[in-house]
Biopython code that builds the backbone (N, CA, C, O; Angstrom):
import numpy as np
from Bio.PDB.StructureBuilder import StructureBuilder

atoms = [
    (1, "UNK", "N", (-5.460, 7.337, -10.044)),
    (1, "UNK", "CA", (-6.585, 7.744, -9.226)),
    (1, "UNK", "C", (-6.320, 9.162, -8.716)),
    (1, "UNK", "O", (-5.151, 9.537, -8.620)),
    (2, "UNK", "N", (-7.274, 9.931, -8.401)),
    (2, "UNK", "CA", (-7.004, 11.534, -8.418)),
    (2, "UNK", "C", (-7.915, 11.458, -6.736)),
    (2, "UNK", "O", (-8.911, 10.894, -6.283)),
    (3, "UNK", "N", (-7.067, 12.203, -6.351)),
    (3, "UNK", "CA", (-7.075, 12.475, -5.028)),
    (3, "UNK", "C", (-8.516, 13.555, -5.131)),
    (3, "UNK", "O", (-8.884, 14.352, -5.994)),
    (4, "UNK", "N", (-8.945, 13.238, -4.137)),
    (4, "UNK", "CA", (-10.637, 13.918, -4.227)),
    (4, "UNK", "C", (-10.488, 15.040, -2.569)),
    (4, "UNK", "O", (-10.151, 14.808, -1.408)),
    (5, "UNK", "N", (-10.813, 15.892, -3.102)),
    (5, "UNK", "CA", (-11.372, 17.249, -1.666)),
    (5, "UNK", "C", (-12.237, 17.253, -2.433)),
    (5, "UNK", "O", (-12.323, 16.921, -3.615)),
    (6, "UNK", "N", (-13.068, 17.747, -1.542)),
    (6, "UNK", "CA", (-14.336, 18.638, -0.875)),
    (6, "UNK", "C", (-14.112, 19.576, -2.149)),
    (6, "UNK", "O", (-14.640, 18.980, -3.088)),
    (7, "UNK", "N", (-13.672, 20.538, -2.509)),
    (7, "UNK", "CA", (-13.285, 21.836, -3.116)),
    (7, "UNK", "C", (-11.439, 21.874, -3.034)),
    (7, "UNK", "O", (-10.566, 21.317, -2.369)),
    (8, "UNK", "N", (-11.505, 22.747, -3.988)),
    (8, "UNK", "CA", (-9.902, 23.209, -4.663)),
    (8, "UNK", "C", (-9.822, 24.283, -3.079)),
    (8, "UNK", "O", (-8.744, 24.377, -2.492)),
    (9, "UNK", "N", (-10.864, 24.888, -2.640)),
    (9, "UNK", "CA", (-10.405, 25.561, -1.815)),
    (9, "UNK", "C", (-9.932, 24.861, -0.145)),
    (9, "UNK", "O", (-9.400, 25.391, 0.830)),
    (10, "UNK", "N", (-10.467, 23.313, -0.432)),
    (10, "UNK", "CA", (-9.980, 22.441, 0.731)),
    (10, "UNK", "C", (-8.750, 21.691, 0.661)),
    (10, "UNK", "O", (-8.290, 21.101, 1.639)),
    (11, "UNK", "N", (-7.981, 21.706, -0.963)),
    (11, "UNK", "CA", (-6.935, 21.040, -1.253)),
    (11, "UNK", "C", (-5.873, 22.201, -0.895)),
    (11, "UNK", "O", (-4.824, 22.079, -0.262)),
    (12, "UNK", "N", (-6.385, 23.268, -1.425)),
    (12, "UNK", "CA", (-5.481, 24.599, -1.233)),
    (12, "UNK", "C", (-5.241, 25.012, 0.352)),
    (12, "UNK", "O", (-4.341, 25.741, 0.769)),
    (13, "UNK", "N", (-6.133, 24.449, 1.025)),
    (13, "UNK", "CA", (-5.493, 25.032, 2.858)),
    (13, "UNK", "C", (-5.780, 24.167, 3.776)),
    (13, "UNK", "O", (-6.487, 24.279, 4.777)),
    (14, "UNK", "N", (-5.260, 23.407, 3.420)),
    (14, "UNK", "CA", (-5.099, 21.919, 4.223)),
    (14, "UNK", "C", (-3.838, 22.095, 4.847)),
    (14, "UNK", "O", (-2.815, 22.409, 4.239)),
    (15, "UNK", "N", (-3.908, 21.917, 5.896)),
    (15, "UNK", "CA", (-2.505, 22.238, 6.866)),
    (15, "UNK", "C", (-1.976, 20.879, 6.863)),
    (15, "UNK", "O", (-2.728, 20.028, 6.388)),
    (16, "UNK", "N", (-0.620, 20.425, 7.376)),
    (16, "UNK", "CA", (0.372, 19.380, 7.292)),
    (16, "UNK", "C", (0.130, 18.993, 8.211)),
    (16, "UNK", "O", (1.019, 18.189, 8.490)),
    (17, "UNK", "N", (-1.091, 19.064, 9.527)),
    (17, "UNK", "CA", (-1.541, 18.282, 10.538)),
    (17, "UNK", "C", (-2.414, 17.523, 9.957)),
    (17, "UNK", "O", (-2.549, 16.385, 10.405)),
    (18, "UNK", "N", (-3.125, 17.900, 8.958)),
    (18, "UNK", "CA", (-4.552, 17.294, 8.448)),
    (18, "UNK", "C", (-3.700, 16.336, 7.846)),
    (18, "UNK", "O", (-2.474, 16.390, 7.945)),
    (19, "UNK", "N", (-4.462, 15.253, 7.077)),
    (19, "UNK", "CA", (-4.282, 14.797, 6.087)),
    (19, "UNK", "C", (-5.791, 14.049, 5.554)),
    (19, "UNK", "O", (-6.867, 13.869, 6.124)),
    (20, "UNK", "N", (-5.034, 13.566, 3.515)),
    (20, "UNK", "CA", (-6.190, 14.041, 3.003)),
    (20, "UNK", "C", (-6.972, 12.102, 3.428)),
    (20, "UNK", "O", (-6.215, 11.242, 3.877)),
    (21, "UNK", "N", (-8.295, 11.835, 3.199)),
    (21, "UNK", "CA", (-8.867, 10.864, 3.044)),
    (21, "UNK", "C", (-7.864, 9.710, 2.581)),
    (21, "UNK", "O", (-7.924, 8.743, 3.340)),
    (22, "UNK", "N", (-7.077, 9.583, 1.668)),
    (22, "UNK", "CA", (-6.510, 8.491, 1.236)),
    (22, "UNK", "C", (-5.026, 8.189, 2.124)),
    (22, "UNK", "O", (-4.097, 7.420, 1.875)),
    (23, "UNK", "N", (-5.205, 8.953, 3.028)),
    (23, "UNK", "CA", (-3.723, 8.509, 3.775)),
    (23, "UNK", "C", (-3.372, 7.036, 4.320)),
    (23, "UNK", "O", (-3.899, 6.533, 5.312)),
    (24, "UNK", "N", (-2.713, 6.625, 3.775)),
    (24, "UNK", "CA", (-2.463, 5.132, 4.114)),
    (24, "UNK", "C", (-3.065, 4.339, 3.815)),
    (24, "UNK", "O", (-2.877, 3.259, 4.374)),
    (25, "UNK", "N", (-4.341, 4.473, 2.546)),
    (25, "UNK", "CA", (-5.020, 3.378, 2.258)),
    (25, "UNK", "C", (-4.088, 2.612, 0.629)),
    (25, "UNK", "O", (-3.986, 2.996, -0.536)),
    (26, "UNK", "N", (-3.855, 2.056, 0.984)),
    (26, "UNK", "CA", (-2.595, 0.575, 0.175)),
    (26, "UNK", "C", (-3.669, 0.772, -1.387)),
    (26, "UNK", "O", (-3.016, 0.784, -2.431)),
    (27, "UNK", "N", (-4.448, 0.844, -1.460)),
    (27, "UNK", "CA", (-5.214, 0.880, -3.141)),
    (27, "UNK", "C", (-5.312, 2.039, -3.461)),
    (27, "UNK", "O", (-5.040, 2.393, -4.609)),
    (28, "UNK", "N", (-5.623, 2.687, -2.747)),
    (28, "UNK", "CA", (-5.130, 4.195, -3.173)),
    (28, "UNK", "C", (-3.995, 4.898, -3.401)),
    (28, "UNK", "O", (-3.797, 5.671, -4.339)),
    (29, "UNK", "N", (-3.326, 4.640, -2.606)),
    (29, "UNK", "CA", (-1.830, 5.443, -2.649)),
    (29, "UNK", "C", (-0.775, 4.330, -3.001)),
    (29, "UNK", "O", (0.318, 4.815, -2.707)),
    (30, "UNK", "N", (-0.605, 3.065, -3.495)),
    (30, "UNK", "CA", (-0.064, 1.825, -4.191)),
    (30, "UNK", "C", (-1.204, 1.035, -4.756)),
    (30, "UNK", "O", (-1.647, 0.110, -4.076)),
    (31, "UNK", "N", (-1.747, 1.310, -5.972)),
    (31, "UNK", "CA", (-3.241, 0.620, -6.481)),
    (31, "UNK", "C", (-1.746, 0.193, -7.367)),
    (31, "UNK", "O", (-0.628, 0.701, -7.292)),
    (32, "UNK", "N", (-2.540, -1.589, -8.684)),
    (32, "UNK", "CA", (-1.696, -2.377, -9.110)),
    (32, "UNK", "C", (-2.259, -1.328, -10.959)),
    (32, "UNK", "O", (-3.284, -0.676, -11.157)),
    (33, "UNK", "N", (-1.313, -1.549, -11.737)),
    (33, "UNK", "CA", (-1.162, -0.667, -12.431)),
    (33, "UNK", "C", (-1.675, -1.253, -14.044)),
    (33, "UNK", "O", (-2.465, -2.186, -13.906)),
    (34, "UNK", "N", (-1.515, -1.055, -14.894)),
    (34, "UNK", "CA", (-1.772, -2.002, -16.374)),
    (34, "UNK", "C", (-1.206, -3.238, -16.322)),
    (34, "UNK", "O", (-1.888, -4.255, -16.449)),
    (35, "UNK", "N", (-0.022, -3.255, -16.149)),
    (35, "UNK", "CA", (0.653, -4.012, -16.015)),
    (35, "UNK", "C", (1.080, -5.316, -15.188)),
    (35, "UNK", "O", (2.042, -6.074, -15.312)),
    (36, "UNK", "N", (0.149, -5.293, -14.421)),
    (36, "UNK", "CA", (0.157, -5.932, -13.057)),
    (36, "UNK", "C", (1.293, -5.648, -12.179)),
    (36, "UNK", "O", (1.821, -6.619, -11.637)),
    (37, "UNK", "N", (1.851, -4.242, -11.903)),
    (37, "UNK", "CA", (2.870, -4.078, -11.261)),
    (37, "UNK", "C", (1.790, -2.446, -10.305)),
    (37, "UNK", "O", (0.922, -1.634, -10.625)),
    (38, "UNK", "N", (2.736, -2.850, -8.902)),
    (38, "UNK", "CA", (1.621, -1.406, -8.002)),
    (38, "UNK", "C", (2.635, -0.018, -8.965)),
    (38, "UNK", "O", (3.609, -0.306, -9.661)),
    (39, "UNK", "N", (2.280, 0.971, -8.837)),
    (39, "UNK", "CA", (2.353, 1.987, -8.882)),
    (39, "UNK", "C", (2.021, 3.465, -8.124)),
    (39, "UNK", "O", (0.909, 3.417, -7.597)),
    (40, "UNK", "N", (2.521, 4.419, -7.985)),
    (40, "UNK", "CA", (1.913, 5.683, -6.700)),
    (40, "UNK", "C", (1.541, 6.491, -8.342)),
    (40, "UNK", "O", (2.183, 6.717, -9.367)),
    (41, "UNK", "N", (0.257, 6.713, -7.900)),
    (41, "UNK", "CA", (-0.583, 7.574, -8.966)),
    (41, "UNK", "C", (0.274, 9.052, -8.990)),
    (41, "UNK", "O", (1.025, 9.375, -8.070)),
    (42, "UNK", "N", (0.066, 9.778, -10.033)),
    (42, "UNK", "CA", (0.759, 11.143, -10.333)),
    (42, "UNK", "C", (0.173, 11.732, -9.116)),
    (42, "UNK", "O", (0.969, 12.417, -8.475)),
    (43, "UNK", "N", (-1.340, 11.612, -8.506)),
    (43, "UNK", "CA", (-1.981, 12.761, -7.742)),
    (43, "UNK", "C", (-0.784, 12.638, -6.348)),
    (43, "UNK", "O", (-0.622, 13.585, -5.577)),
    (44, "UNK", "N", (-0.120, 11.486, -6.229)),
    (44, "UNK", "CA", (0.330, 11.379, -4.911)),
    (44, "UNK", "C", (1.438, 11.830, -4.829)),
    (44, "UNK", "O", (1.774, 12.232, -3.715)),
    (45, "UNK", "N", (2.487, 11.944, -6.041)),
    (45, "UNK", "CA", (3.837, 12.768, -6.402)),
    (45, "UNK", "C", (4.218, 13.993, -5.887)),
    (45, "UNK", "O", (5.386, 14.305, -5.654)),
    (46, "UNK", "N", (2.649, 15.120, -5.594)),
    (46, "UNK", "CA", (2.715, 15.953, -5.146)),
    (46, "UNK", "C", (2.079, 16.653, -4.129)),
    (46, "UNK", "O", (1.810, 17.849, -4.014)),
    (47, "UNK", "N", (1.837, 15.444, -3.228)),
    (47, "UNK", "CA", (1.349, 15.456, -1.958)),
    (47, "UNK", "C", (2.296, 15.832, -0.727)),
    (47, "UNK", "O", (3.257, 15.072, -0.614)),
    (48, "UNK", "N", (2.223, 16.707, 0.078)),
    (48, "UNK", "CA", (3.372, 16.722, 0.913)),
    (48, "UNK", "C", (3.577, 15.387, 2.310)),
    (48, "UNK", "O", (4.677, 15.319, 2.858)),
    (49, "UNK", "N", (2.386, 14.381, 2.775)),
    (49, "UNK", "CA", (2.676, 13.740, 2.993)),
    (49, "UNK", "C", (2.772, 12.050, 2.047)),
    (49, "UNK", "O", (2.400, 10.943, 2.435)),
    (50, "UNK", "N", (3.401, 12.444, 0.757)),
    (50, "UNK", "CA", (3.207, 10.963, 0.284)),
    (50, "UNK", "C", (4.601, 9.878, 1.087)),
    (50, "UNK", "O", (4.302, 8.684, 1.097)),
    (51, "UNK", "N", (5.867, 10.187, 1.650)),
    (51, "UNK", "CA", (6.624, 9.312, 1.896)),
    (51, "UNK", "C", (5.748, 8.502, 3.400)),
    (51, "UNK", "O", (6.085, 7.367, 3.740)),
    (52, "UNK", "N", (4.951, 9.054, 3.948)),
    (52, "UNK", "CA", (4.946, 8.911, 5.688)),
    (52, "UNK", "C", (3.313, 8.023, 4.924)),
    (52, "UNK", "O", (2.917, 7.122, 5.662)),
    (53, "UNK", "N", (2.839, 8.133, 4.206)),
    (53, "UNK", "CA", (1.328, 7.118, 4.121)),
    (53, "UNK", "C", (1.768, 6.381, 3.501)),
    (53, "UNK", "O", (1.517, 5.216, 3.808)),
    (54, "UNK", "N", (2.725, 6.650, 2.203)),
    (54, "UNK", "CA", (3.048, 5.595, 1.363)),
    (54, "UNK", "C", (3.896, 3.812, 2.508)),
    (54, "UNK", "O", (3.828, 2.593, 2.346)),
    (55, "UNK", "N", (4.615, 4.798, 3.610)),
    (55, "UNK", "CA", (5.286, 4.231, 4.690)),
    (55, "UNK", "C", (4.399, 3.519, 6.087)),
    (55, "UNK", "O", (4.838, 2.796, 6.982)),
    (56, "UNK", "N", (3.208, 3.967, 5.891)),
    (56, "UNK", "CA", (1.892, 3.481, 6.740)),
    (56, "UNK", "C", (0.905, 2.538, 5.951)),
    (56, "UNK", "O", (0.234, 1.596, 6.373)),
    (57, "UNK", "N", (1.011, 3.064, 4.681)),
    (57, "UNK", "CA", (0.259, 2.234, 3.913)),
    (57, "UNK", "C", (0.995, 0.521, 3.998)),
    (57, "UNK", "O", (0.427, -0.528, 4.302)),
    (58, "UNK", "N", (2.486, 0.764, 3.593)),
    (58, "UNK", "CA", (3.022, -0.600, 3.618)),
    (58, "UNK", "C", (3.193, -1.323, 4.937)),
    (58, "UNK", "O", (3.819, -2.379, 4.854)),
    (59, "UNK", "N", (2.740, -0.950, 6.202)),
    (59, "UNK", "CA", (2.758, -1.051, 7.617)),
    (59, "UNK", "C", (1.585, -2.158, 7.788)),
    (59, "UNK", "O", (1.767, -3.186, 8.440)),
    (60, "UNK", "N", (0.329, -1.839, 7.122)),
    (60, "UNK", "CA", (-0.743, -2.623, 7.314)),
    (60, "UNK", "C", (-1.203, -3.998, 6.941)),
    (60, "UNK", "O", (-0.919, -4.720, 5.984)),
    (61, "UNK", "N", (-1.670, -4.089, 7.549)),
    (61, "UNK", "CA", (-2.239, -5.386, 6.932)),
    (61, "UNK", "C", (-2.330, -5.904, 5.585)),
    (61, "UNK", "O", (-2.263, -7.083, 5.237)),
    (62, "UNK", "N", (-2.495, -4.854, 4.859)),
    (62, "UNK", "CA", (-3.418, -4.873, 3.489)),
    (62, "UNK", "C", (-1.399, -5.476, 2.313)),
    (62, "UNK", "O", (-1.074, -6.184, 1.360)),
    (63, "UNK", "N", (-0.904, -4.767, 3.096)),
    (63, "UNK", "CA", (0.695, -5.082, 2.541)),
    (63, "UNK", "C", (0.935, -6.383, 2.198)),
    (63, "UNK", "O", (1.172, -6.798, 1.064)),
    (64, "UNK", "N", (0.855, -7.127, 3.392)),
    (64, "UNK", "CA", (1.228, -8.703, 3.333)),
    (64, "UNK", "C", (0.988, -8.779, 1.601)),
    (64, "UNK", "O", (1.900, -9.195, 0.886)),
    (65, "UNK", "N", (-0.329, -8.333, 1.022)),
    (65, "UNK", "CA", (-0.354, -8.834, -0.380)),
    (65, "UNK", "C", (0.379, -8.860, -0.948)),
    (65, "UNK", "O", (0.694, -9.778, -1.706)),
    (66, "UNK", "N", (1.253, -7.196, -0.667)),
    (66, "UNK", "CA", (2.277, -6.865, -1.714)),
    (66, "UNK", "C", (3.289, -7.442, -1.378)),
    (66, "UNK", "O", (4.144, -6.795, -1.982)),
    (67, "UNK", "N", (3.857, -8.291, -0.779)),
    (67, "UNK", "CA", (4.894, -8.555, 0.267)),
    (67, "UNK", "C", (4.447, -10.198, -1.198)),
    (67, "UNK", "O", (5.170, -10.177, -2.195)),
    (68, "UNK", "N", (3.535, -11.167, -1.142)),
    (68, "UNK", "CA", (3.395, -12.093, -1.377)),
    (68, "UNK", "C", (3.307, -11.922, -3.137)),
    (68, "UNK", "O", (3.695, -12.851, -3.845)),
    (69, "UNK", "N", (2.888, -10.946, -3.598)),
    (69, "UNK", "CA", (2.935, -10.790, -5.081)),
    (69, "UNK", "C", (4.754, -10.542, -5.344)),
    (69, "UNK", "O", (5.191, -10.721, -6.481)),
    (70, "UNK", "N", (5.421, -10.253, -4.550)),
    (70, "UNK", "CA", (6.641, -9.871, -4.881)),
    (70, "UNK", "C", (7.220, -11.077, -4.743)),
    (70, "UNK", "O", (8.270, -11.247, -5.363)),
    (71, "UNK", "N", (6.801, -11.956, -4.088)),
    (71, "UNK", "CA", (7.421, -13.271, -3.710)),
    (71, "UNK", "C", (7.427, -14.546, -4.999)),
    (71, "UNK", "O", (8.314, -15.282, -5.431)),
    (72, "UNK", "N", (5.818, -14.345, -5.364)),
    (72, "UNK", "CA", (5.790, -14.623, -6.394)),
    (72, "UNK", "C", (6.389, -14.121, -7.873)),
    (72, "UNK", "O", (7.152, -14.904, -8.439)),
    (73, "UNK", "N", (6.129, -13.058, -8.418)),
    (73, "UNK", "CA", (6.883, -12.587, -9.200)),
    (73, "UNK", "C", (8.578, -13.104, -8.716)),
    (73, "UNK", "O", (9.212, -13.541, -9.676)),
    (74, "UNK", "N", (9.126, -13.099, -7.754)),
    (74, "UNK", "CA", (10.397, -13.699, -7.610)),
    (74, "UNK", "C", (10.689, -15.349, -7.936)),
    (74, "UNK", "O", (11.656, -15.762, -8.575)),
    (75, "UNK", "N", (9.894, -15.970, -7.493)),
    (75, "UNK", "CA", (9.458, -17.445, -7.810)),
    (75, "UNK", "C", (9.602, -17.718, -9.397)),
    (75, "UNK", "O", (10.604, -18.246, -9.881)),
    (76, "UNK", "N", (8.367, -17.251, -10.228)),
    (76, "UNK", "CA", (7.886, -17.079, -11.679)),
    (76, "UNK", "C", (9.111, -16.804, -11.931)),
    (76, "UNK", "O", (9.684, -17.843, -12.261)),
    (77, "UNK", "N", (9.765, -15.959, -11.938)),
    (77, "UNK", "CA", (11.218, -15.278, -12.670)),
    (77, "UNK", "C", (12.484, -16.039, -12.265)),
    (77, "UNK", "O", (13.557, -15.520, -12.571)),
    (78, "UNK", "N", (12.487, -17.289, -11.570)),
    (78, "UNK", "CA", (13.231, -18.169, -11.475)),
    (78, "UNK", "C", (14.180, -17.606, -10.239)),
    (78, "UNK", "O", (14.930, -18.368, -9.629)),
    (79, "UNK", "N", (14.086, -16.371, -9.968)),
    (79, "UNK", "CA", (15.315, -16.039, -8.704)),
    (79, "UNK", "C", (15.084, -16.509, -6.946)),
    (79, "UNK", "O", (15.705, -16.174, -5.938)),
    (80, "UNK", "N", (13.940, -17.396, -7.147)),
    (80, "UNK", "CA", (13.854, -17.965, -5.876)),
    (80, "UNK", "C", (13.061, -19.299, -5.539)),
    (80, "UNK", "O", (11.870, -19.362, -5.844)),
    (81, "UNK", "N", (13.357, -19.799, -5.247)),
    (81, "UNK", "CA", (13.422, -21.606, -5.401)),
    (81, "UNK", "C", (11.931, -21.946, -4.748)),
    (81, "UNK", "O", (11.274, -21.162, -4.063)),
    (82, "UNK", "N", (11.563, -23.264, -5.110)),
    (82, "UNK", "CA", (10.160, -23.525, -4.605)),
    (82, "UNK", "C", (10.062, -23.549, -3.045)),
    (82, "UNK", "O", (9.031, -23.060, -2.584)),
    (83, "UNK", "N", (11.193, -24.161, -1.960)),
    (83, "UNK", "CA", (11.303, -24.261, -0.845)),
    (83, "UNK", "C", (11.428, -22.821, 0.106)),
    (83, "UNK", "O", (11.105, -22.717, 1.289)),
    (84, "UNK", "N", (11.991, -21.756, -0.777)),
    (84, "UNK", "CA", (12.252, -20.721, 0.011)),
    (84, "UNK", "C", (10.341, -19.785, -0.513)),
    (84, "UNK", "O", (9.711, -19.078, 0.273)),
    (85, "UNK", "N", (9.990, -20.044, -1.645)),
    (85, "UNK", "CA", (8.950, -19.435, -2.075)),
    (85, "UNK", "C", (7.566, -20.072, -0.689)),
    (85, "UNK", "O", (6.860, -19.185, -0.207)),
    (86, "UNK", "N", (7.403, -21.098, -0.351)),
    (86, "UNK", "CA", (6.881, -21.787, 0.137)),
    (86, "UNK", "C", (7.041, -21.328, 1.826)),
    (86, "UNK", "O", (6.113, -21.351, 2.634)),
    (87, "UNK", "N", (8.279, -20.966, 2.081)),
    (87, "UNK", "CA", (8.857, -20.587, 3.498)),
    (87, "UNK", "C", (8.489, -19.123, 3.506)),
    (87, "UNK", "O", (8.214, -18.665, 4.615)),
    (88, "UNK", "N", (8.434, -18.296, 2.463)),
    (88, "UNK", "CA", (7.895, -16.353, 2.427)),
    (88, "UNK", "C", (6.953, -16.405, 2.454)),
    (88, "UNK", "O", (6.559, -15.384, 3.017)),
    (89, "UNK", "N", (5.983, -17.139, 2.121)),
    (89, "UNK", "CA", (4.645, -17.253, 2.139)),
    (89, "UNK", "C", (3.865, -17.416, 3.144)),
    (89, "UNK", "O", (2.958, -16.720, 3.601)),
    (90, "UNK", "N", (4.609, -19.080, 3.651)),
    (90, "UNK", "CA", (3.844, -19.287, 5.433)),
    (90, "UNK", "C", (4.400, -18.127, 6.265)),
    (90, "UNK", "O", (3.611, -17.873, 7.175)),
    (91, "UNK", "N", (5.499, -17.318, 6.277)),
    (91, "UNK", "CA", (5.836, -16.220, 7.040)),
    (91, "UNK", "C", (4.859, -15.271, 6.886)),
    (91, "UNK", "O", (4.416, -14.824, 7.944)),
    (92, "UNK", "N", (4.266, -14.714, 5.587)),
    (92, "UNK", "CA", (3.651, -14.082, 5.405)),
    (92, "UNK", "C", (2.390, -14.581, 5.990)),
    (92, "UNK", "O", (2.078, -13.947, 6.998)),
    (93, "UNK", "N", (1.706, -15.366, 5.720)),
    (93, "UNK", "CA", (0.393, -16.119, 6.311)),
    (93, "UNK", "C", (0.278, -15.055, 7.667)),
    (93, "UNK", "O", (-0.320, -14.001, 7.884)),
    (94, "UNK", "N", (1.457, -16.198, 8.666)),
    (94, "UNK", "CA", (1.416, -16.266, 9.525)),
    (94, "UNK", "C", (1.197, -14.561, 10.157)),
    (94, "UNK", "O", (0.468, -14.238, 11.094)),
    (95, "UNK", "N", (2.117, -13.604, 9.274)),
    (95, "UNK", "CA", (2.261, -12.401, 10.053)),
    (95, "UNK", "C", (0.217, -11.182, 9.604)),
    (95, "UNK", "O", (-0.373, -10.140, 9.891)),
    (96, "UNK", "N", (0.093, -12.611, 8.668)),
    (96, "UNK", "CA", (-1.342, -11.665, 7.946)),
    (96, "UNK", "C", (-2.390, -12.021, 9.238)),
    (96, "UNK", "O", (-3.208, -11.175, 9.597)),
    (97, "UNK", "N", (-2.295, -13.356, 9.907)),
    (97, "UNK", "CA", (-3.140, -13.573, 10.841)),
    (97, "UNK", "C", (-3.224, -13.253, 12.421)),
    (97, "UNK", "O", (-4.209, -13.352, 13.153)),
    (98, "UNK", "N", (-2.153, -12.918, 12.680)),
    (98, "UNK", "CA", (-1.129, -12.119, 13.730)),
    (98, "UNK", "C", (-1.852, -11.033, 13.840)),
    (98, "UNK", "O", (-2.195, -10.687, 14.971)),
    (99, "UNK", "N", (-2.171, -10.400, 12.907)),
    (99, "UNK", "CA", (-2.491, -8.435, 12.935)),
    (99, "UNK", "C", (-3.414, -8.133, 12.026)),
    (99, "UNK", "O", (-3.221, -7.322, 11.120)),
    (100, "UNK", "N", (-5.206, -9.202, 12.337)),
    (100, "UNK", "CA", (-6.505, -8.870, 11.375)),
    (100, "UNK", "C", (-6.640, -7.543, 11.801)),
    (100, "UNK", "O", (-6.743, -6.796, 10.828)),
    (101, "UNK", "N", (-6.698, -6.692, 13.365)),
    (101, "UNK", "CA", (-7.560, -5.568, 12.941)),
    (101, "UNK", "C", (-6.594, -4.342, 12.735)),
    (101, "UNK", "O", (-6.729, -3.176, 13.107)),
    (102, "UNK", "N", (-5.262, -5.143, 11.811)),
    (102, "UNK", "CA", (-4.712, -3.658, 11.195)),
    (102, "UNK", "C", (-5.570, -3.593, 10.100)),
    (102, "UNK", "O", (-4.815, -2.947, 9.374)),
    (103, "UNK", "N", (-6.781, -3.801, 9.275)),
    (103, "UNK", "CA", (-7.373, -3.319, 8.242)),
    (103, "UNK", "C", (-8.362, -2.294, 8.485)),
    (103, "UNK", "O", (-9.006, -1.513, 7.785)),
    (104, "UNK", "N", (-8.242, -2.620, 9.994)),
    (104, "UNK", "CA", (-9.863, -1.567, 10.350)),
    (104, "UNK", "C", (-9.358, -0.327, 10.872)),
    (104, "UNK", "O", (-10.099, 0.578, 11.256)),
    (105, "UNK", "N", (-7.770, -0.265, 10.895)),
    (105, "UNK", "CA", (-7.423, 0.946, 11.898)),
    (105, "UNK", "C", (-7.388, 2.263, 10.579)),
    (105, "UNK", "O", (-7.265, 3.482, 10.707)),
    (106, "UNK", "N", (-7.511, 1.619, 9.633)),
    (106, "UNK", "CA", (-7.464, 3.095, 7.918)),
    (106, "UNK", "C", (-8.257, 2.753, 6.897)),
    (106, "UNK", "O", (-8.057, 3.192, 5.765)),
    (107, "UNK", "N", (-9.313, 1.873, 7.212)),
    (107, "UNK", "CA", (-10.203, 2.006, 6.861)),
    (107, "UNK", "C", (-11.622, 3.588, 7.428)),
    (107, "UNK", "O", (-12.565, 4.184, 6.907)),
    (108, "UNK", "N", (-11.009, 3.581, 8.512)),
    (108, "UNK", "CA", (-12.161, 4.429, 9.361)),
    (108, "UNK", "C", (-11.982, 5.275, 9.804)),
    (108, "UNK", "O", (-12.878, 5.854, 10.417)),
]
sb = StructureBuilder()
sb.init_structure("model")
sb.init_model(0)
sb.init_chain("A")
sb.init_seg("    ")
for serial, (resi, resn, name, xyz) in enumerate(atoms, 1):
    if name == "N":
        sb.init_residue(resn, " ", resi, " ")
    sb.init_atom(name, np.array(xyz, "f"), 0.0, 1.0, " ", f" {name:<3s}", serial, name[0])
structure = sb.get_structure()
């Protein structure tokens, strides 16, 4: 996914206070890839804030997913047992219902 300005002349003088539209949004800056594995798109490689959204992005709400696809993929691949798969999950639940309006705080 390619990071979108306004103009080349809004990508070009964007100060390190600003940041661009996709900061911290989890499908944008970790969208899931061919493969069914996430990936950080090339546009974000050379972003000067990609560690601090990529690090906000996984903060939110929207994470728990990735948190539970990893759990699974661990499960499927035999390195983690049905009882402990079952125990990451309700943790996860639990911490997804804990903190609904982290989706609305980067969405807007």
């Amino acid at each position: 996914m390619q990071r979108r300005y306004r103009s080349q002349r809004d990508k070009d003088s964007m100060t390190r206070d600003e940041r661009p539209y996709c900061y911290g949004k989890l499908e944008c800056v970790f969208p899931m890839g061919p493969d069914d594995l996430r990936e950080t798109p090339e546009s974000c490689m050379v972003c000067y804030c990609k560690t601090e959204c990529l690090r906000t992005a996984m903060q939110s709400a929207d994470a728990v997913q990735v948190k539970e696809e990893k759990v699974d993929r661990a499960y499927e691949s035999g390195m983690m047992g049905f009882l402990e798969r079952w125990s990451r999950k309700k943790a996860l639940q639990q911490k997804r219902r804990k903190h609904p309006l982290d989706d609305d705080e980067h969405k807007g």
